[in-house]
Structure formats: C-alpha cells, structure tokens
N, C-alpha and C positions, 0 to 999 in steps of 0.2 A: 623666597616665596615658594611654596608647596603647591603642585599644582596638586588637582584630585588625580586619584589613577581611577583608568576610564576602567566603566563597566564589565566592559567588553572584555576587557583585559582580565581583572579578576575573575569573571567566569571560565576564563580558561584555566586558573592556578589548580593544579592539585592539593598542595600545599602552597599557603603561605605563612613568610615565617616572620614575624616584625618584631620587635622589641616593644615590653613598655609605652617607652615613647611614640616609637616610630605608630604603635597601636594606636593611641592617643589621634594622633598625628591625622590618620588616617580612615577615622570614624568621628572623630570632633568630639568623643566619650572619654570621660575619666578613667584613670587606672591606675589610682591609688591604692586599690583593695584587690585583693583577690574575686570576688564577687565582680567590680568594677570591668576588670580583665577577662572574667568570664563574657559575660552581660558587652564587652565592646568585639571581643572576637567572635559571638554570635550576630552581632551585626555585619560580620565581615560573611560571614558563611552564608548570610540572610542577600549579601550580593551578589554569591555566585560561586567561595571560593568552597573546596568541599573538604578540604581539613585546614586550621590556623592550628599552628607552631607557634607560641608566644615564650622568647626568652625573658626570664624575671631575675636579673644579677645573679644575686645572692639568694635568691629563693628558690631558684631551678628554672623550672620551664614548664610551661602547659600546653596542652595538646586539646585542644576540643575540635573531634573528629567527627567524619561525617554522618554518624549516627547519631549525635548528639551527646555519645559518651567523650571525657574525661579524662585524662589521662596527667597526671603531676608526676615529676621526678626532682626531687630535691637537688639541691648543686653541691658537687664535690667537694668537700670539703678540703682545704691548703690551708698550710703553715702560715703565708704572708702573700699577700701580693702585691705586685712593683705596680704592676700597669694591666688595665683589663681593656687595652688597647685591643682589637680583632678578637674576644671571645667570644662576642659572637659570630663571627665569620668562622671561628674552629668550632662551636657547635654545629652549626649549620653543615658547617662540611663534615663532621664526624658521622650526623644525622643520615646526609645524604649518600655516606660511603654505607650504613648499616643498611638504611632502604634495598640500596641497589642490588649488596647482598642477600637480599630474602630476608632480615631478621623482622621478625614482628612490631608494631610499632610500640609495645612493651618492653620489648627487649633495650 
C-alpha cells in the first residue's frame, strides 16, 4: 500500500523526480500521454514541489520547471538493452552530479 507523501514534505522538494508510474502513483492522474504527464506533474508543483523531473523510458524525460516552462530531452539512444534495472537511479544521479556542478538545467 502507498501511503500519500505529506504535504509538507513536497513543499520542501526542489526537485522531484518520479517516474511515469511512480507519477501516476502519486497524483492518482493518468500518464499515458505526454499531455497526461504534463497536466499530472503540474499537480505536483500545484502542491508545493518547484520543479518535477519526470523519467519517461524510452522517451526521455521532462522537466516542467518552476516557471512553468518545459523542458524534454529524448533518451539516448543504445544498440540493445539486457535490463533497465536502476536507469533511473543513473539518471537521477547523472542529473544531480550536473546540477551540483552549475551546468544549466538545459544542459
């Protein structure tokens, strides 16, 4: 069972970064669509969080930042893959080593 994460809690997030699902999960909104994903991770910002990081597999990732812009990056494209066991835990962390070093959130 999923509890809700408290209010409180997401008001403090900088970023949060959830997946798809986890998105889903975590606003009780679809996110089949791109639109879907938009439209659920502005509910997340609407509770306090001031940029959502959403990873989408194979489609990359979206960023809708605290201004209300935008931001997609398509996913790297690979030969084959075994297992996409912790990809996202390696975006995440790739994410947060760029952050830390000053690069833009374009970059």
């Amino acid at each position: 069972v999923d509890d809700p994460l408290p209010e409180e809690l997401v008001q403090l997030c900088s970023f949060i970064c959830p997946n798809e699902t986890e998105l889903a999960r975590l606003t009780g909104l679809p996110t089949s669509t791109r639109e879907e994903v938009e439209l659920a991770a502005a509910a997340v910002r609407e509770r306090g969080a001031k940029n959502v990081l959403v990873t989408l597999g194979a489609d990359g990732s979206l960023l809708l930042q605290e201004d209300g812009s935008i931001i997609t990056e398509p996913a790297s494209p690979v030969e084959s893959i075994v297992d996409t066991t912790g990809a996202g835990d390696r975006f995440r962390g790739a994410f947060a080593v760029a952050f830390v070093r000053g690069q833009s959130l374009q970059e």
